[in-house]
C-alpha positions as CSV (number, residue, x, y, z in Angstrom):
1,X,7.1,32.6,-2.7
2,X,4.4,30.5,-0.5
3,X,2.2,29.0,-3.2
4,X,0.5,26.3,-0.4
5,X,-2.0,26.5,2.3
6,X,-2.4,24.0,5.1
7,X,-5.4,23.3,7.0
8,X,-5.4,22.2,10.5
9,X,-7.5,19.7,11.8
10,X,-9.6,18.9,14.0
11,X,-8.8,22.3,15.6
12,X,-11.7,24.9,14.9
13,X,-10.1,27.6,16.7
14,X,-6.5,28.7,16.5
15,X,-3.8,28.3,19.2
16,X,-0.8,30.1,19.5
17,X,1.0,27.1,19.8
18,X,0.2,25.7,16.2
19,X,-0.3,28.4,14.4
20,X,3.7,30.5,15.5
21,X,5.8,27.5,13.9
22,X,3.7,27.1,11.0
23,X,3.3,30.9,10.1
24,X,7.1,30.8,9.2
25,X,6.7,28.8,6.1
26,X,3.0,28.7,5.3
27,X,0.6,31.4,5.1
28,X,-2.6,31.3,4.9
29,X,-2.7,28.6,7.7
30,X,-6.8,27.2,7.3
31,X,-9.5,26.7,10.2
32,X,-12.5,24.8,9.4
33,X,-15.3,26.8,10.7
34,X,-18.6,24.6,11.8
35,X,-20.7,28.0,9.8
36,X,-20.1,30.4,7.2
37,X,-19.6,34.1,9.0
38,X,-18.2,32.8,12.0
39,X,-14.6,34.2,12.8
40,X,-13.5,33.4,16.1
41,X,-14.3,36.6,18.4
42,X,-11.1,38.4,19.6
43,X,-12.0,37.9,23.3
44,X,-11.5,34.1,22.6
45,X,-8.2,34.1,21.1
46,X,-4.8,35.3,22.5
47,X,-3.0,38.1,22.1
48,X,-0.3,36.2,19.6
49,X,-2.9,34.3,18.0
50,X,-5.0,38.0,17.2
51,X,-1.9,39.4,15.8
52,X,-1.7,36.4,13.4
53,X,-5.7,37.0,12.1
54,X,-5.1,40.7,12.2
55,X,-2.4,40.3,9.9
56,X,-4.4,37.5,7.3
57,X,-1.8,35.0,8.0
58,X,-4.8,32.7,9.0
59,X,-8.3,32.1,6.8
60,X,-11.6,30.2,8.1
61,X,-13.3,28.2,5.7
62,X,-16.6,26.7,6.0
63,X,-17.0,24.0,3.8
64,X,-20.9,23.3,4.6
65,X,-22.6,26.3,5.0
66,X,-25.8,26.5,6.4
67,X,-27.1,29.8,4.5
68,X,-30.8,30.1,5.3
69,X,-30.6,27.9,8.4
70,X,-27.6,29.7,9.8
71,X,-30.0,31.9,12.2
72,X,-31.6,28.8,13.3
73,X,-28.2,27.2,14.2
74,X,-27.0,30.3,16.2
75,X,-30.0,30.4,18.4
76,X,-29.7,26.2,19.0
77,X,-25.6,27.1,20.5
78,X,-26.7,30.3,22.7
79,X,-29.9,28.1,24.2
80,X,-26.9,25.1,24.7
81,X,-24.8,27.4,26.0
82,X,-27.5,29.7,28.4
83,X,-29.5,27.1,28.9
84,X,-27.9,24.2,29.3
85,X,-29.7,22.7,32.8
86,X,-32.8,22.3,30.2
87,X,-31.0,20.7,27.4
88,X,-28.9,18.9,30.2
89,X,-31.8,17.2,31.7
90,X,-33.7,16.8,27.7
91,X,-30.3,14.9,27.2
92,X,-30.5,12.4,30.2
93,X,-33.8,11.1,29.9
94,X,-32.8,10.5,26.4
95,X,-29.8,8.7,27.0
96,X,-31.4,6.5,30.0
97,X,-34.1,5.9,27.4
98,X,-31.1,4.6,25.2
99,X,-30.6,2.2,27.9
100,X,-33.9,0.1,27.8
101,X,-33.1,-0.4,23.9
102,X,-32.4,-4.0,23.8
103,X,-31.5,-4.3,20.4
104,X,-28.4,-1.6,20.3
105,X,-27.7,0.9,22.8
106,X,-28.5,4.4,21.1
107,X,-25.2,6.5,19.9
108,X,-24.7,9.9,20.7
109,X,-25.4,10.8,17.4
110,X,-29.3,9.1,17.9
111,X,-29.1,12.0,20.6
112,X,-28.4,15.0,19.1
113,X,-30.5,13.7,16.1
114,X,-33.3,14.3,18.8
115,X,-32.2,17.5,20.2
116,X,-32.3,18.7,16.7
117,X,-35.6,17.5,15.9
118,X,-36.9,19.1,19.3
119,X,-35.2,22.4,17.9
120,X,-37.0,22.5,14.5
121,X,-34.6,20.5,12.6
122,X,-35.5,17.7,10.5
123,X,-34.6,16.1,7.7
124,X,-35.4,17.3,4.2
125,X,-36.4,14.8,1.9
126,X,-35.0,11.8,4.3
127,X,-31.7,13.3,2.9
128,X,-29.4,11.6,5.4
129,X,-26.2,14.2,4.5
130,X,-28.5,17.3,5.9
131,X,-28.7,15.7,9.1
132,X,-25.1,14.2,9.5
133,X,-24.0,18.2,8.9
134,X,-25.9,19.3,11.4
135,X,-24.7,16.8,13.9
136,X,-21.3,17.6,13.0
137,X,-21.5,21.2,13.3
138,X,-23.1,20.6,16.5
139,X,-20.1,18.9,18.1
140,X,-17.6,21.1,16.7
141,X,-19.3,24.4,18.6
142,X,-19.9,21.7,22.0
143,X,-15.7,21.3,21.7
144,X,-15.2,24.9,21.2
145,X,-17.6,25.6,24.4
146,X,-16.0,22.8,26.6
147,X,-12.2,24.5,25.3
148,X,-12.9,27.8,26.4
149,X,-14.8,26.8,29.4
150,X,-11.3,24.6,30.0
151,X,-9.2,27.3,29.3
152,X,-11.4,29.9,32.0
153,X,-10.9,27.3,34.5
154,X,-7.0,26.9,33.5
155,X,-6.8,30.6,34.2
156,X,-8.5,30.7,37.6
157,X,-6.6,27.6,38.9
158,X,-3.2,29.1,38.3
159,X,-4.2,32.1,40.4
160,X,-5.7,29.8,42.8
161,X,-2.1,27.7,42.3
162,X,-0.3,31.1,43.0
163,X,-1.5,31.8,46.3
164,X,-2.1,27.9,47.8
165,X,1.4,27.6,46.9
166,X,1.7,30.7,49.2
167,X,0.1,28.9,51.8
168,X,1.5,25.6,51.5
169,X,5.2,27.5,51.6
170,X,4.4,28.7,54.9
171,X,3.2,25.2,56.0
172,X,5.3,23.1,54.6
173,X,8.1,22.0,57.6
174,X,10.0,19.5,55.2
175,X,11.4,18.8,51.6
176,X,8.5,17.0,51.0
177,X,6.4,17.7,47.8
178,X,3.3,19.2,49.3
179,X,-0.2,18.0,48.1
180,X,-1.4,20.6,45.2
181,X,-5.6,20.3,44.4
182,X,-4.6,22.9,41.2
183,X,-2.7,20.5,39.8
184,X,-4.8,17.3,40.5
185,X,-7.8,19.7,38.8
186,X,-5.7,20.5,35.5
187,X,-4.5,16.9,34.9
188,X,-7.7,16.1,35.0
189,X,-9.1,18.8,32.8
190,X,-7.6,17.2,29.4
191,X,-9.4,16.0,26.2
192,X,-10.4,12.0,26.3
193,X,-9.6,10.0,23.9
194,X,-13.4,9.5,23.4
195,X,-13.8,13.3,22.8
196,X,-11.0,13.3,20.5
197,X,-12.3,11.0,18.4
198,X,-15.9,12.3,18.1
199,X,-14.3,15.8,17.3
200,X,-12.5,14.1,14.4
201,X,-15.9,12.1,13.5
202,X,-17.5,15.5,13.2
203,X,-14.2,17.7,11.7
204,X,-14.0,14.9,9.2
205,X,-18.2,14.9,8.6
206,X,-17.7,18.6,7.9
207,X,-15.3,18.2,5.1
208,X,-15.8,15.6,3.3
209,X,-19.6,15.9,2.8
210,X,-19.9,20.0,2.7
211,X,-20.8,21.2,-0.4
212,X,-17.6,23.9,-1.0
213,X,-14.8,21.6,-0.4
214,X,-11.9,23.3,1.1
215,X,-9.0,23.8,-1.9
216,X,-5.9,22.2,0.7
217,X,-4.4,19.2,0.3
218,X,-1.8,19.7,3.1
219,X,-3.3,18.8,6.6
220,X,-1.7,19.0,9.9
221,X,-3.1,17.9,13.7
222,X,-1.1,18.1,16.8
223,X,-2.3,14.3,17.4
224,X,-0.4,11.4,17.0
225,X,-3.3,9.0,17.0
226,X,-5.1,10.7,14.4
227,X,-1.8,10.8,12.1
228,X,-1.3,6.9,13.0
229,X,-5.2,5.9,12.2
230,X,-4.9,7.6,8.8
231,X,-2.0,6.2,7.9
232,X,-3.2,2.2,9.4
233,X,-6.4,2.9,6.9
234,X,-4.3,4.0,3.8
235,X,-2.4,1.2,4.3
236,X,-5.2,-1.1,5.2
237,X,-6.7,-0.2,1.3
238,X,-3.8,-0.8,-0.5
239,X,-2.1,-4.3,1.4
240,X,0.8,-2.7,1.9
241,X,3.0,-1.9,5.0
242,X,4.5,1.9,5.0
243,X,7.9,1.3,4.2
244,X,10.5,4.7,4.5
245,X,14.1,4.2,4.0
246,X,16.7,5.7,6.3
247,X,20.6,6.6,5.7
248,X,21.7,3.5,6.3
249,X,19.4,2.0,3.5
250,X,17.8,0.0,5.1
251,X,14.1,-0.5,5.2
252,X,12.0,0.4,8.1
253,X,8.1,0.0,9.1
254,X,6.2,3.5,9.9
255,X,6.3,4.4,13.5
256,X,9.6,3.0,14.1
257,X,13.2,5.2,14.3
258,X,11.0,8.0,13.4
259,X,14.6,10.7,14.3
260,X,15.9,9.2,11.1
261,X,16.1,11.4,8.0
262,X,14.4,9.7,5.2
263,X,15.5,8.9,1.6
264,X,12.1,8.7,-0.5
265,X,11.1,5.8,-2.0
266,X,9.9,6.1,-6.0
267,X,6.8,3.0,-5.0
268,X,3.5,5.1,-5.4
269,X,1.4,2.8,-3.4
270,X,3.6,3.3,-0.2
271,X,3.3,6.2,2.2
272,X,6.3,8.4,2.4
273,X,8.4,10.8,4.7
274,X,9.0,13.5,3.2
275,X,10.8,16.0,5.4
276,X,11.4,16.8,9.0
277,X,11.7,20.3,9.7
278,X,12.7,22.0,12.9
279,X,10.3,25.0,13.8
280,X,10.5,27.4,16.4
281,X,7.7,27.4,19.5
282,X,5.1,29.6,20.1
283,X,5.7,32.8,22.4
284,X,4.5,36.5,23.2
285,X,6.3,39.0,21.9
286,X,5.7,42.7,20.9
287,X,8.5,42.4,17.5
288,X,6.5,39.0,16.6
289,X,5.9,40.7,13.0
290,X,9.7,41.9,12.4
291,X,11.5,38.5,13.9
292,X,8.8,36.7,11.0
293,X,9.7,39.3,8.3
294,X,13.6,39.0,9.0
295,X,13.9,35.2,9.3
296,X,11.6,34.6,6.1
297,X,13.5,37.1,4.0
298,X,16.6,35.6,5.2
299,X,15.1,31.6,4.5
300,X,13.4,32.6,1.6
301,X,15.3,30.3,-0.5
302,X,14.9,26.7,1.8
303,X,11.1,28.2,2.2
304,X,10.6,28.0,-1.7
305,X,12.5,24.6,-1.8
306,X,10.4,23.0,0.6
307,X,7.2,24.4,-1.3
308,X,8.4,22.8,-4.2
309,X,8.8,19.6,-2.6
310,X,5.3,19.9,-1.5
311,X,4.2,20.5,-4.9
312,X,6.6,17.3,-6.5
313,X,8.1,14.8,-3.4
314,X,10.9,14.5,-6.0
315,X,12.0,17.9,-6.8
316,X,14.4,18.3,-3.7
317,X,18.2,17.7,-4.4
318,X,20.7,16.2,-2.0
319,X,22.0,20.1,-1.5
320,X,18.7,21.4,-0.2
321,X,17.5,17.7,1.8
322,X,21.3,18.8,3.4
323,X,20.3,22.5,4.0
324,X,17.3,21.4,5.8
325,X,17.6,18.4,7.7
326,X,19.8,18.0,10.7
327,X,21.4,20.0,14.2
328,X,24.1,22.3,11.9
329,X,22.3,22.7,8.8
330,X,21.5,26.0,7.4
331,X,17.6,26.2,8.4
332,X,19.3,25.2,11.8
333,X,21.4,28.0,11.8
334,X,19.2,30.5,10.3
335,X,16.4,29.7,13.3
336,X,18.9,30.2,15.8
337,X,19.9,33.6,14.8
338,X,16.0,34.6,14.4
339,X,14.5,32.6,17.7
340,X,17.4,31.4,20.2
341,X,16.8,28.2,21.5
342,X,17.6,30.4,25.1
343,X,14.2,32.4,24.4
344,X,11.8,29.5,21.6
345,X,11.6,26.2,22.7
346,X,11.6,23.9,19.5
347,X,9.2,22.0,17.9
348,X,9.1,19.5,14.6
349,X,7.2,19.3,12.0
350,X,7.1,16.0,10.3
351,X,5.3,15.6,6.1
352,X,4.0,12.2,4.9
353,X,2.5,12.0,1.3
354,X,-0.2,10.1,0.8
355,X,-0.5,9.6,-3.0
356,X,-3.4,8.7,-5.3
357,X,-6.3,9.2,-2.4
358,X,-9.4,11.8,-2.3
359,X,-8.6,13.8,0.9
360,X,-12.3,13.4,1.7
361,X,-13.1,10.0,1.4
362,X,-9.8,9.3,3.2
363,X,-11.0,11.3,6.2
364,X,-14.7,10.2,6.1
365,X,-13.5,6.3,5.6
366,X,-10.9,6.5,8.6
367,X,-13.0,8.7,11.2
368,X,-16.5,9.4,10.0
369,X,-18.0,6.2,8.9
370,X,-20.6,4.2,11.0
371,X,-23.1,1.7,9.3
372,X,-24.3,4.1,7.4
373,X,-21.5,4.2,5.3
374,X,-21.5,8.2,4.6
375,X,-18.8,8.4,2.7
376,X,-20.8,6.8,0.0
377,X,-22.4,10.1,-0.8
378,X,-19.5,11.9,-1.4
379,X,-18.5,13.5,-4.8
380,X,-15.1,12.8,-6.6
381,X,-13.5,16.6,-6.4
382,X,-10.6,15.2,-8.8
383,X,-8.0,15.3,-6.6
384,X,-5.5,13.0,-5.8
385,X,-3.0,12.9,-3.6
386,X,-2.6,14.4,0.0
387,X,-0.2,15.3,2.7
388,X,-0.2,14.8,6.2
389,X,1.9,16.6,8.6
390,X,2.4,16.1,12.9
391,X,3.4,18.7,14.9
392,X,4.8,17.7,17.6
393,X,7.5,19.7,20.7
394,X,10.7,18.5,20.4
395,X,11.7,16.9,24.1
396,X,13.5,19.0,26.1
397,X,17.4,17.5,26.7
């Protein structure tokens, strides 16, 4: 029945929260691994999200492996990551060095391009490809450190949250919101937008110039921004404004009354809206197998139409788009028998088709050039034609 994979990006390592919703209609769901081997260790995933690799419902890919240099790699992330006071102060004389230059100041990837060079790493035959890889690879582990190093100091400050709320209960002699250091910590504790982007500089390094290019052409992120830059490039390329129509026929730019359910527009050189489909949210739960068994079974047929759709934008008919889209349709229904609203919060998944582009070049040309112009060197795969997807919570009412 499920004849498409999607790949998520720039995410390296699952979360429960992306991968439950997308489980119920896709399978395998794809990771982009920084090396070849390198499964995420059970200890670093949560309980949901092992049940889902325990039962193959996820894959990790690595589209640039390192073969004989993977050793070398592995020892460069343990000494980051054991012994990072050395690297930490290799790192700041570099960067104050940076700060003499009076011609450019020097990037962070000048940096690392050092660190690697101190480490062993140079480049072979001045091929400039070898060395972007192993900057981007770099990254992605440094994100997946930083994330689980976020995500052990999100656990201890809700237990440290549990009992200073204990304290400040007993102190508090008003109505007054009391002041909470927890919670100043955790909102500060979030990705930058300067870390997102360099994580989608490196995811986007990773795929498009690794040598075993990853057979998807469905990709889905969690970020807005990302969806919005790829779309402002494509559009950028061709001249053209994204233009969907609604149900009142009426034309409307991208990014604006984005609640309205689309009716596709037969103009190859525009973006368009496929589908928004309702999904259910992410929770624990011991029967997590048996409710995903039950409601696919029951959905199978609106799961095989909206594969087909994926495969050809114009094979859906009015009577599916109807069962599909909307508060009382059938997929509605069918999710709230399977995963109450009471129990799953909601969240939406929204498909854009990009036609005629290389999924590569797209990604290098929106997040992974510089002046070096790397997307240069990549090779024409042959395919055309790719499809974007946001995941985003629905708001609560």
């Amino acid at each position: 029945m499920n004849t498409n994979t999607v790949c998520i990006f720039p995410d390296t390592m699952p979360r429960a929260e992306v991968l439950f919703p997308l489980v119920q209609v896709f399978e395998p769901v794809v990771y982009l691994r920084p090396m070849e081997n390198d499964t995420p260790v059970a200890a670093d995933l949560s309980p949901l999200c092992r049940k889902m690799v325990d039962r193959d419902l996820v894959r990790f890919d690595c589209p640039a492996p390192l073969l004989d240099n993977r050793d070398r790699f592995v020892q460069l992330v343990h000494d980051l990551q054991h012994r990072r006071d050395d690297y930490a102060s290799q790192l700041s004389h570099l960067s104050l060095a940076g700060l003499g230059n009076s011609g450019k100041t020097e990037t962070q990837a000048s940096i690392i391009s050092t660190l690697l060079k101190q480490t062993g790493v140079q480049e072979e035959q001045d091929e400039q490809r070898v060395m972007i890889l192993w900057q981007a690879r770099l990254l992605l582990k440094l994100g997946e450190i930083f994330d689980r190093e976020q995500k052990d100091l999100q656990e201890n400050l809700e237990r440290i949250s549990v009992r200073e709320k204990g304290l400040l209960d007993e102190l508090r002699k008003d109505n007054q919101q009391p002041f909470s250091l927890s919670k100043i910590i955790t909102a500060n504790s979030e990705k930058t937008d300067a870390q997102l982007r360099l994580l989608l500089k490196a995811w986007s390094r990773l795929f498009g110039l690794g040598s075993h290019p990853i057979a998807s052409s469905i990709f889905i992120t969690t970020s807005r921004d990302a969806l919005d830059l790829l779309t402002e490039h494509y559009v950028e390329n061709r001249g053209q404004t994204p233009i969907f129509q609604t149900r009142g026929d009426e034309p409307q730019c991208a990014g604006k009354n984005r609640g309205l359910s689309p009716v596709l527009l037969s103009h190859e050189k525009h973006p368009k809206k496929m589908l928004t489909l309702l999904l259910p949210g992410g929770r624990e739960s011991d029967t997590f197998a048996e409710q995903r068994t039950a409601f696919r079974n029951d959905a199978s047929d609106l799961i095989a139409a909206i594969h087909r759709l994926l495969e050809n934008p114009g094979s859906l008919n009015e009577e599916d788009r109807s069962a599909l889209n909307g508060t009382d349709c059938n997929w509605a229904t069918l999710l709230e028998q399977h995963y109450p609203a009471a129990k799953n919060c909601r969240c939406t998944l929204s498909l854009y088709s990009l036609p005629s582009v290389n999924p590569g070049k797209l990604f290098l040309q929106t997040f992974g050039r510089e002046e070096d112009n790397v997307e240069k060197e990549t090779e024409d795969d042959g395919r055309i034609g790719v499809i974007f997807g946001i995941l985003e919570e629905q708001a609560k009412n």
